[in-house]
LOLUMTOR-32947 format. One record per residue (C-alpha): residue number from 1; y negated, z negated, x. Coordinates in steps of 0.25 Angstrom, whole numbers, padded with zeros to 4 digits. Layout:
% residues N
[NUM [Y Z X]];
...
This chain:
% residues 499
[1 [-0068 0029 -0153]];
[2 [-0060 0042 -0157]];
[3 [-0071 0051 -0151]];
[4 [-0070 0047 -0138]];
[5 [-0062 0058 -0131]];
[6 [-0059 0051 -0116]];
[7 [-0045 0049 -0112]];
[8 [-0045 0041 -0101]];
[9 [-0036 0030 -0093]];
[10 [-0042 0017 -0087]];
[11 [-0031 0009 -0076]];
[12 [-0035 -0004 -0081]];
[13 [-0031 -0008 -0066]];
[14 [-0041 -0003 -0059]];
[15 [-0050 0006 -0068]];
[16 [-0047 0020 -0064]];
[17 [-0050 0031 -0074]];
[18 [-0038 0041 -0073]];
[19 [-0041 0051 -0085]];
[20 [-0054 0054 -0092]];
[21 [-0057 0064 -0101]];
[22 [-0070 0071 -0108]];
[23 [-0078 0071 -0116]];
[24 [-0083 0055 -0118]];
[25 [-0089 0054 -0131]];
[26 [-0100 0043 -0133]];
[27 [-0095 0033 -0141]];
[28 [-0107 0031 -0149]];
[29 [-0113 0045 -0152]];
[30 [-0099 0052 -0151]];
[31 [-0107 0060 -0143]];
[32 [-0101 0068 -0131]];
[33 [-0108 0061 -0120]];
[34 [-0119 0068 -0112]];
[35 [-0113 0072 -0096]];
[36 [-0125 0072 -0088]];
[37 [-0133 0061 -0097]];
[38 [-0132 0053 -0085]];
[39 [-0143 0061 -0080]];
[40 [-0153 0058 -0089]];
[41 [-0162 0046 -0090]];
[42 [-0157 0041 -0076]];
[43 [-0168 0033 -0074]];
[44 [-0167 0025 -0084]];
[45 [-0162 0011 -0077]];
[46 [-0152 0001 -0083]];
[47 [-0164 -0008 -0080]];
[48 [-0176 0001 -0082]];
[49 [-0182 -0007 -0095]];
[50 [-0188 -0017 -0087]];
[51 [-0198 -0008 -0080]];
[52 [-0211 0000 -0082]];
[53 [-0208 0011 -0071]];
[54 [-0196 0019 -0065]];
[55 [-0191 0015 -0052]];
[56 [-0198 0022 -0041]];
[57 [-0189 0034 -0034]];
[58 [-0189 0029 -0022]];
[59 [-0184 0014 -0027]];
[60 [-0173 0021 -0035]];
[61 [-0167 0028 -0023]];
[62 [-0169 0015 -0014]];
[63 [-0162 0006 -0022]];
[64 [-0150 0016 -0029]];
[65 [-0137 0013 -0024]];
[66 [-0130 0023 -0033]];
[67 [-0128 0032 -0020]];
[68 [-0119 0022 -0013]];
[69 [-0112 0013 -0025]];
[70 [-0107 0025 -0034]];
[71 [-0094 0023 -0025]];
[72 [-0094 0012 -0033]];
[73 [-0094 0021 -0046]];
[74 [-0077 0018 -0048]];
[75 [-0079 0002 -0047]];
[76 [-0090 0001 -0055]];
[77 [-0084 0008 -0068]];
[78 [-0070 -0001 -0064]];
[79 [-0078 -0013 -0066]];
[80 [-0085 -0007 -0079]];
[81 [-0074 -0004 -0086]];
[82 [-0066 -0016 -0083]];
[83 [-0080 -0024 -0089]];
[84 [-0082 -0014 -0101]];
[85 [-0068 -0017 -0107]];
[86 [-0072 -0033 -0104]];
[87 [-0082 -0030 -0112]];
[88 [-0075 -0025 -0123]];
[89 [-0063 -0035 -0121]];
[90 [-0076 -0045 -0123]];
[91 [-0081 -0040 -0135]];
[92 [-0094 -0038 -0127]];
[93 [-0093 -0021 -0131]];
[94 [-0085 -0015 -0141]];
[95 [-0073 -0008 -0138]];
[96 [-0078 0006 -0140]];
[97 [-0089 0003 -0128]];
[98 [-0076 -0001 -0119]];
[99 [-0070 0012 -0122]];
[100 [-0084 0021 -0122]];
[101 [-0085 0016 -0109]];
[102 [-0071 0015 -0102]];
[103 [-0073 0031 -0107]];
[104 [-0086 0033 -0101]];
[105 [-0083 0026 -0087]];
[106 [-0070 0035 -0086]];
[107 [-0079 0045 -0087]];
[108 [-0087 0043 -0076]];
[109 [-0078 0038 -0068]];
[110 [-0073 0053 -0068]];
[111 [-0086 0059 -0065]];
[112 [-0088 0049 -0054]];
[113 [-0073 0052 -0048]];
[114 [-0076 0068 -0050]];
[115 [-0090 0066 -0043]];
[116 [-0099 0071 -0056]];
[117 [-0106 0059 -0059]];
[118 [-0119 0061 -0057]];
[119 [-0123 0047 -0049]];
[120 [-0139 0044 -0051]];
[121 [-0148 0037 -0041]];
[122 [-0157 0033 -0052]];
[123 [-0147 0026 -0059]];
[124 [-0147 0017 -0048]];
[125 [-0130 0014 -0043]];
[126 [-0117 0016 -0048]];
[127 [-0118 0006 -0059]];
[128 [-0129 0012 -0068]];
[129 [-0125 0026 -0064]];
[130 [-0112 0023 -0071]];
[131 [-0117 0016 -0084]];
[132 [-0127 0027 -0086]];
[133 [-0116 0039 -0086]];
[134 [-0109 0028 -0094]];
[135 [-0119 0026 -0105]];
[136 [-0123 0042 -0105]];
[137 [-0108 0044 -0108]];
[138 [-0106 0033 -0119]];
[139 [-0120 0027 -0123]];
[140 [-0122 0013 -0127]];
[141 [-0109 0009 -0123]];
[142 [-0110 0012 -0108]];
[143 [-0123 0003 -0109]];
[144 [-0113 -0008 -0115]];
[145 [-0105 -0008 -0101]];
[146 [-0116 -0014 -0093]];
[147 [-0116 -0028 -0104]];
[148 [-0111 -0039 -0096]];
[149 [-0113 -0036 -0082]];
[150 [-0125 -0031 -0071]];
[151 [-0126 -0021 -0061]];
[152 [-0123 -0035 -0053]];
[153 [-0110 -0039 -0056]];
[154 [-0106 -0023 -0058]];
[155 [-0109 -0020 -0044]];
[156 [-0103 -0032 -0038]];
[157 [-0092 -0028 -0047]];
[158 [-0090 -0013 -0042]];
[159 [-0091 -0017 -0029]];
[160 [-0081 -0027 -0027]];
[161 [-0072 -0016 -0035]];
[162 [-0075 -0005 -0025]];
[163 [-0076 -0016 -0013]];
[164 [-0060 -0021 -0017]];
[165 [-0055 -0009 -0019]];
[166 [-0060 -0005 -0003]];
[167 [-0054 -0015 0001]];
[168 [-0041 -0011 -0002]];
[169 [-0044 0001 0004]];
[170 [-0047 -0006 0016]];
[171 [-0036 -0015 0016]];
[172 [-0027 -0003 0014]];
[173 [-0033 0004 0026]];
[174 [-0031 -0008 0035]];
[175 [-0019 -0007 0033]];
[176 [-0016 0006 0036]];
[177 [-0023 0004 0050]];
[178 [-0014 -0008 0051]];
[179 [0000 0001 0049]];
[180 [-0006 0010 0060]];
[181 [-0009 -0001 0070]];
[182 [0006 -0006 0066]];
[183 [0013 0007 0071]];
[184 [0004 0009 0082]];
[185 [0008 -0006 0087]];
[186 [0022 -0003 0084]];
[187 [0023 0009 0092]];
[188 [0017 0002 0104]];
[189 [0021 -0012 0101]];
[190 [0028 -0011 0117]];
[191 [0017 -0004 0124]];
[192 [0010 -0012 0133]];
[193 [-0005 -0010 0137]];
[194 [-0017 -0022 0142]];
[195 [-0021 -0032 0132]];
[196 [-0037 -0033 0137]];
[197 [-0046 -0046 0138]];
[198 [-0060 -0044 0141]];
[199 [-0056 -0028 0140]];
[200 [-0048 -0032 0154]];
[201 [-0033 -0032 0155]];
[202 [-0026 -0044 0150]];
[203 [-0013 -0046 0146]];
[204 [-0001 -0034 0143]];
[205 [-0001 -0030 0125]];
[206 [0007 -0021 0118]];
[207 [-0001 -0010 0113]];
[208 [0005 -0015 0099]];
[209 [0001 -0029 0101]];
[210 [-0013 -0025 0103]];
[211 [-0013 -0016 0091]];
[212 [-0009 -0029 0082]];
[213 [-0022 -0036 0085]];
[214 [-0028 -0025 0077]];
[215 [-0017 -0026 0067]];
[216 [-0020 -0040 0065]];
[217 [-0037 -0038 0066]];
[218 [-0033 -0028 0052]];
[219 [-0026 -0039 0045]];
[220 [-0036 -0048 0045]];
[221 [-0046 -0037 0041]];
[222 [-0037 -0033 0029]];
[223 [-0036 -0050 0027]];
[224 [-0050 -0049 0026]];
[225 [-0051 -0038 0016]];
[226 [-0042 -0045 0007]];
[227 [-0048 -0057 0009]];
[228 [-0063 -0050 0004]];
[229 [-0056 -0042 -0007]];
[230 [-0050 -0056 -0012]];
[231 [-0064 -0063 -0014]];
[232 [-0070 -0050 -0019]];
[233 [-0061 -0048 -0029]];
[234 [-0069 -0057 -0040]];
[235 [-0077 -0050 -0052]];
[236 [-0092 -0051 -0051]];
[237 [-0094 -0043 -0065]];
[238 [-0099 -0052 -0075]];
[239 [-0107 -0058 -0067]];
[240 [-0118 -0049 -0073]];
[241 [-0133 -0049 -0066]];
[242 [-0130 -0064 -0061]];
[243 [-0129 -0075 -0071]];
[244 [-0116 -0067 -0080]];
[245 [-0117 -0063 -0092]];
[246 [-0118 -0069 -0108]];
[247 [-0107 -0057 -0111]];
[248 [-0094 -0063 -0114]];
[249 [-0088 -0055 -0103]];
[250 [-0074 -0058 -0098]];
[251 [-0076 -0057 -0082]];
[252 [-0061 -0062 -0079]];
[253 [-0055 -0049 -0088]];
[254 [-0064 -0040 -0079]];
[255 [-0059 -0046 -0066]];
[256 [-0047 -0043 -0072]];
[257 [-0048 -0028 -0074]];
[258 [-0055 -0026 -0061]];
[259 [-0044 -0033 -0054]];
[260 [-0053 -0045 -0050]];
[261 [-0048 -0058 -0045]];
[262 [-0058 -0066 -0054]];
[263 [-0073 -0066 -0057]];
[264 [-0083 -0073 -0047]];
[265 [-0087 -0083 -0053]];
[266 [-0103 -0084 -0050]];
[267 [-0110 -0072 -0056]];
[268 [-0121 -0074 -0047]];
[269 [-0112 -0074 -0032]];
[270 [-0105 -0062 -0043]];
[271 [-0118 -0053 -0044]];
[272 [-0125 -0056 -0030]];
[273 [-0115 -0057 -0018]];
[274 [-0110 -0048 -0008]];
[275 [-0100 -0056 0000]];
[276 [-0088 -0049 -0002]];
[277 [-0094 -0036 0003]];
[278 [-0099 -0044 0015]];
[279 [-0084 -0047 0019]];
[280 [-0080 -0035 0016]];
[281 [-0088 -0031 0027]];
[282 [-0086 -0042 0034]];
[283 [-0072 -0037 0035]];
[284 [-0074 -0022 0037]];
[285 [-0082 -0028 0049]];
[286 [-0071 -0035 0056]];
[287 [-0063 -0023 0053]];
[288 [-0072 -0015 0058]];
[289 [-0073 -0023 0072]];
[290 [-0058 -0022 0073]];
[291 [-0056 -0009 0073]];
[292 [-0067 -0008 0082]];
[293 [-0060 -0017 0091]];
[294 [-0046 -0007 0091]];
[295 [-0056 0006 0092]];
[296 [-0064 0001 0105]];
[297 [-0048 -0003 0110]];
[298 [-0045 0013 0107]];
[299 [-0058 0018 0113]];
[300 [-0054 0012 0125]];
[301 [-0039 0013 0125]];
[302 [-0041 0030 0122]];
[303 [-0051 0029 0132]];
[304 [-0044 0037 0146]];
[305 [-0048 0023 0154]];
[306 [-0037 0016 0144]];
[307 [-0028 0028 0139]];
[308 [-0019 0019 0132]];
[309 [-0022 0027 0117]];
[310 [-0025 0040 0114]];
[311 [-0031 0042 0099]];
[312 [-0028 0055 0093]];
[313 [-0037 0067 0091]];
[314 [-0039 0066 0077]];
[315 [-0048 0053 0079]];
[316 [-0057 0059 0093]];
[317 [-0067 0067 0096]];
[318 [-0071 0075 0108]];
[319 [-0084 0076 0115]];
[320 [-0093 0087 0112]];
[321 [-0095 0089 0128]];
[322 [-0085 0082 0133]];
[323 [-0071 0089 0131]];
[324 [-0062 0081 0136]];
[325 [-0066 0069 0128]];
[326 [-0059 0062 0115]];
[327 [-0067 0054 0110]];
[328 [-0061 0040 0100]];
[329 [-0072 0042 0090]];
[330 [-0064 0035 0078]];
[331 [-0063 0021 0086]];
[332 [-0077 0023 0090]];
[333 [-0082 0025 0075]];
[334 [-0074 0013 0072]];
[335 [-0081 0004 0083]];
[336 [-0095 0010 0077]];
[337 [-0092 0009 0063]];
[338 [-0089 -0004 0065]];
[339 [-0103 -0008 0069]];
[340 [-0108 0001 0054]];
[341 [-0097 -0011 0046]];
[342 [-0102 -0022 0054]];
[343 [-0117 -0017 0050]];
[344 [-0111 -0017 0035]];
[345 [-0107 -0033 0034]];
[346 [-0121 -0036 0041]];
[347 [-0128 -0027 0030]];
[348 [-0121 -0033 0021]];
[349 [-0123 -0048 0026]];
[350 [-0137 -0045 0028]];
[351 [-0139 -0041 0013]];
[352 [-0133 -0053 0006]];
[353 [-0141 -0063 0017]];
[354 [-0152 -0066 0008]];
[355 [-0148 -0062 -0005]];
[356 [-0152 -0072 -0016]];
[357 [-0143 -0072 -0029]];
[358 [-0141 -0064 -0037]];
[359 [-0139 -0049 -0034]];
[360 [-0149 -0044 -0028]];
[361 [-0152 -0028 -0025]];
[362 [-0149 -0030 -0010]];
[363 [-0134 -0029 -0015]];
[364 [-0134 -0015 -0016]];
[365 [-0136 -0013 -0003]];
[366 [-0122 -0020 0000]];
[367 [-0114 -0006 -0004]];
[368 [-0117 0004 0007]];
[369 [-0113 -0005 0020]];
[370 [-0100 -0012 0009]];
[371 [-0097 0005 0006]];
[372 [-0099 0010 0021]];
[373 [-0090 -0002 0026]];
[374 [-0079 0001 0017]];
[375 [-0081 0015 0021]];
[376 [-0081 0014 0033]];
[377 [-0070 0002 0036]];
[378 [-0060 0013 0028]];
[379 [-0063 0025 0036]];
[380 [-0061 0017 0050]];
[381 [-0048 0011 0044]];
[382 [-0041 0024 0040]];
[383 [-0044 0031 0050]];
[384 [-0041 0021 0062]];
[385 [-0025 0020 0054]];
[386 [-0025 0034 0057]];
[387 [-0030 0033 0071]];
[388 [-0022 0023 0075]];
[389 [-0008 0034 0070]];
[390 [-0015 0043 0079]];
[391 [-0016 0035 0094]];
[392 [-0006 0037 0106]];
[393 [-0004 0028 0115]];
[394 [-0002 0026 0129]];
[395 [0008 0016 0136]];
[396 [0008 0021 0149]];
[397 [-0007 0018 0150]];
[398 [-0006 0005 0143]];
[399 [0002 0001 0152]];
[400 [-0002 0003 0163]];
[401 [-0016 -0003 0159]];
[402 [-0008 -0018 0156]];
[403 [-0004 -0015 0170]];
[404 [-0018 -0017 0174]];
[405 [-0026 -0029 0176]];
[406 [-0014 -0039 0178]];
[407 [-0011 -0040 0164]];
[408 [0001 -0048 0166]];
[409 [-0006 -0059 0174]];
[410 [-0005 -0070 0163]];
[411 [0010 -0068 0163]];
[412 [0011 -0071 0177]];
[413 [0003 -0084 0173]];
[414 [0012 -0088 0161]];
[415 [0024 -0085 0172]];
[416 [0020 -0096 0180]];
[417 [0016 -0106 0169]];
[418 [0030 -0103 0164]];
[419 [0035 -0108 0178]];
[420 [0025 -0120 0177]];
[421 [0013 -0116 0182]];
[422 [0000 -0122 0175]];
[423 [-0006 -0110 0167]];
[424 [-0018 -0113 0175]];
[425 [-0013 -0113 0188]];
[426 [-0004 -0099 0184]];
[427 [-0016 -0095 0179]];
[428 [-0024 -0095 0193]];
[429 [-0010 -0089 0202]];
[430 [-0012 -0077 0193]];
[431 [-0025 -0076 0195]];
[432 [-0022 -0075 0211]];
[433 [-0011 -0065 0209]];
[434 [-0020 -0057 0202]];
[435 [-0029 -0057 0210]];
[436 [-0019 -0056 0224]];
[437 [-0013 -0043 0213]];
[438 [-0025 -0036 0211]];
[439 [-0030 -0038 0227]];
[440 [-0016 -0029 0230]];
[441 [-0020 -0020 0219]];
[442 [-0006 -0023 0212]];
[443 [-0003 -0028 0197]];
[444 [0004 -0043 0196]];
[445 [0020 -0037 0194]];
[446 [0016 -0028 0206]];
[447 [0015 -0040 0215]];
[448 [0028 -0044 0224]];
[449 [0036 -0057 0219]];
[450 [0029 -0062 0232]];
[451 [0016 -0059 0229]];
[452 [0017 -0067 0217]];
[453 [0022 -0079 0223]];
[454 [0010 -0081 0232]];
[455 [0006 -0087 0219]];
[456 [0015 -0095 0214]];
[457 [0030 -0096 0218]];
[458 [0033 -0098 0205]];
[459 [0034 -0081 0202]];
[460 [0047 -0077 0204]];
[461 [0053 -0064 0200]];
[462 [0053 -0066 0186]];
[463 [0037 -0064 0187]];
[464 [0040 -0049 0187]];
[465 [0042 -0047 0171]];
[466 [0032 -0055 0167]];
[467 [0022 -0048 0175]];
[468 [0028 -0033 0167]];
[469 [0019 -0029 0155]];
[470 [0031 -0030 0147]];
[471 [0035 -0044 0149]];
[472 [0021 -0048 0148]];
[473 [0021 -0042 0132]];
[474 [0035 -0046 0131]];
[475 [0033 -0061 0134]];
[476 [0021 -0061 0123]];
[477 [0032 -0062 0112]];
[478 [0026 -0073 0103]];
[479 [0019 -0069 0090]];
[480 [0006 -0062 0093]];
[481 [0009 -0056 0105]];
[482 [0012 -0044 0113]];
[483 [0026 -0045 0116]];
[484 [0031 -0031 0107]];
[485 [0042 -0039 0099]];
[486 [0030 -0047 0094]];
[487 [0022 -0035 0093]];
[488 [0033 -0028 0083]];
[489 [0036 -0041 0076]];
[490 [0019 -0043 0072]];
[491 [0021 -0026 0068]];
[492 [0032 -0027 0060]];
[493 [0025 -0041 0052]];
[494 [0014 -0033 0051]];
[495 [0020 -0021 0044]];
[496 [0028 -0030 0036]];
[497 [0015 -0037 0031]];
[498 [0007 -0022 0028]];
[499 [0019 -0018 0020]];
């Protein structure tokens, strides 16, 4: 092995090649190895000696996938690595293989990183595109990694791979968001706007309390996530084509490198289900529908009619007739783009529906919507955290909003139950002082002490601060509501719970 001039360092963690130098030699010509073999013979499939004719052109280009999984290229040579040395640990190829082909990958992981890899349609996807550059660089002994294991089990492999480590990127962005909803609730945790029902006026909020509903629609979202990535974190390689392998392999050591919680333990469920990209979908969708939620609410509060937000410039767009308009287009992508997620989990469902065991080709068509979901769940994420940093808000309008539509009626109400009232019958004396209120064209706390009492001579001038918006938050100060001590109290737990 002293011929083999590759200096190169693997983190055993997680796979990453951090040096690599040229030339490889082949370990068993001590040839230099040819650049651009790769090139040549690309027809020649790793299954081609069971027919009589080549795949027709049409038929290869339909049923490729190498032009969407390549991004799968980083996971897949994680996985083979972590399974060559099993197989040298095994006894199953020789040492020298190992190191021909730890060498050979580090390789191409470089060209890949550096964008001179020269992918091949005819080779099908990601996984024989990189076992042919493989063998072209070290001969038989890239044609040794493949003992063991099927495209099968290495897809399902590479996928949860790239599949876990998105989710981690997912659950970091959700988090971010949730920083920037805290700050903005903070900052307004004593600013008083209309809680709506039915999209009519209800009860007086903080603008901070209404913000933490969204906060708490996030943490089960990342819950969610977590929960996914916990049952997806379980090795399907060794599962082979379906039925394992007569290898001795060592499945539990490969779990190990690759940072797996365990193996599954049904090669066939290993090999042929989807489910875990289904609820990852699942979970981008609910996501998704919040966020889509929070956007129609700024469309409508930065809307003139509301004016209780303005969203900064960086995330509008004007009207190209129109000049005075500012247009919310980043909420409004985030309400459409939903419906695109929501579209992935039925694709998705709609794929695995009928599927006998075991794989079945149908499964490659499970990477486009799983990749445009990740994609597009991280993009909205990242950009709504910076959004959120970028929104002013108006008090002055807010309130005067939660002055509208007798929003402190149901204080009046629990006034008089206080004072013995049947809630029922309170219920009904509100009902006729609103309606005697909005005859005279006046709000309830506008109404004379005399007024009131037309309806019950239990009011007394106490009635007047629980009719104000602020004694109205004020008196909501059990956990869960609006009052802005327990509005502060939920930020400061949920800070404390992020850090």
């Amino acid at each position: 092995m002293t011929n083999i001039c590759c200096k190169y360092i693997i983190i055993k963690q997680n796979f990453t090649i951090t040096i690599i130098l040229k030339p490889i030699y082949n370990v068993q010509t001590k040839k230099p190895s040819t650049e651009n073999s790769s090139k040549d013979n690309t027809a020649a499939k790793a299954w081609s000696g069971r027919f009589s004719e080549p795949v027709a052109e049409l038929v290869k280009q339909y049923t490729a996938s190498v032009n969407f999984d390549k991004r799968l290229a980083t996971f897949d040579i994680q996985g083979s690595l972590a399974h060559a040395q099993m197989l040298g640990a095994q006894g199953i190829i020789s040492a020298e293989d190992v190191i021909a082909i730890e060498h050979g990958l580090a390789e191409i992981s470089a060209e890949i990183q550096t964008g001179k890899f020269d992918w091949s349609v005819d080779l099908e996807d990601v996984h024989l595109n990189i076992e042919k550059r493989l063998t072209d660089k070290i001969g038989d002994a890239g044609k040794r990694l493949h003992t063991g294991r099927s495209r099968n089990d290495q897809v399902a492999t590479d996928v949860r791979l790239w599949l876990r480590a998105t989710m981690d990127e997912v659950l970091h962005a959700i988090q971010q968001l949730q920083l920037s909803i805290l700050d903005l609730a903070e900052a307004h945790a004593e600013t008083i706007m209309p809680g709506f029902t039915h999209l009519q006026v209800a009860q007086p909020v903080t603008f901070g309390h209404h913000l933490m509903a969204y906060f708490e629609m996030l943490k089960r979202d990342a819950g969610r996530f977590a929960d996914t990535r916990k049952r997806m974190n379980q090795l399907p390689l060794g599962a082979a084509a379906l039925a394992g392998t007569s290898y001795p392999i060592d499945r539990e050591r490969v779990a190990r490198l690759l940072e797996f919680d365990g193996v599954c333990q049904n090669s066939l469920d290993a090999v042929s289900d989807r489910d875990f990209t289904i609820e990852f979908a699942a979970g981008a969708a609910l996501l998704m529908t919040h966020l889509s939620r929070f956007s129609e609410e700024l469309i409508l509060w930065s809307s003139p009619r509301f004016g209780f937000i303005d969203i900064a410039d960086r995330f509008c767009t004007g009207s190209s007739i129109m000049p005075q308009k500012k247009n919310p287009d980043v909420p409004e992508l985030v309400r459409g783009k939903t419906g695109r997620v929501n579209g992935h989990l039925i694709a998705l469902l709609t794929l695995m529906k009928s599927q006998p065991l075991a794989y079945n080709k149908d499964n490659q068509e499970d990477k486009e919507p799983l990749f445009d979901t990740a994609d597009t769940i991280l993009v909205t994420l990242r950009i709504y955290a910076d959004m959120l940093r970028g929104i002013s808000v108006n008090k002055a309008n807010m309130r005067q909003a939660a002055l509208e539509g007798f929003s402190t009626a149901t204080d009046l109400a629990d006034y008089l139950v206080k004072k013995g009232m049947p809630f029922r019958d309170a219920h009904e004396v509100v009902a006729q002082a609103v309606r005697f209120a909005a005859n005279a064209g006046k709000d309830l706390a506008e109404l004379s002490l005399t007024e009131l009492q037309r309806f019950s001579d239990m009011i007394d001038e106490d009635i007047y601060k629980v009719l104000t918006l602020e004694g109205s938050v004020a008196s909501r100060k059990h956990t869960g509501g609006t009052a802005p001590e327990q509005v502060k109290r939920a930020i400061r737990e949920a800070r404390d719970k992020l850090a």
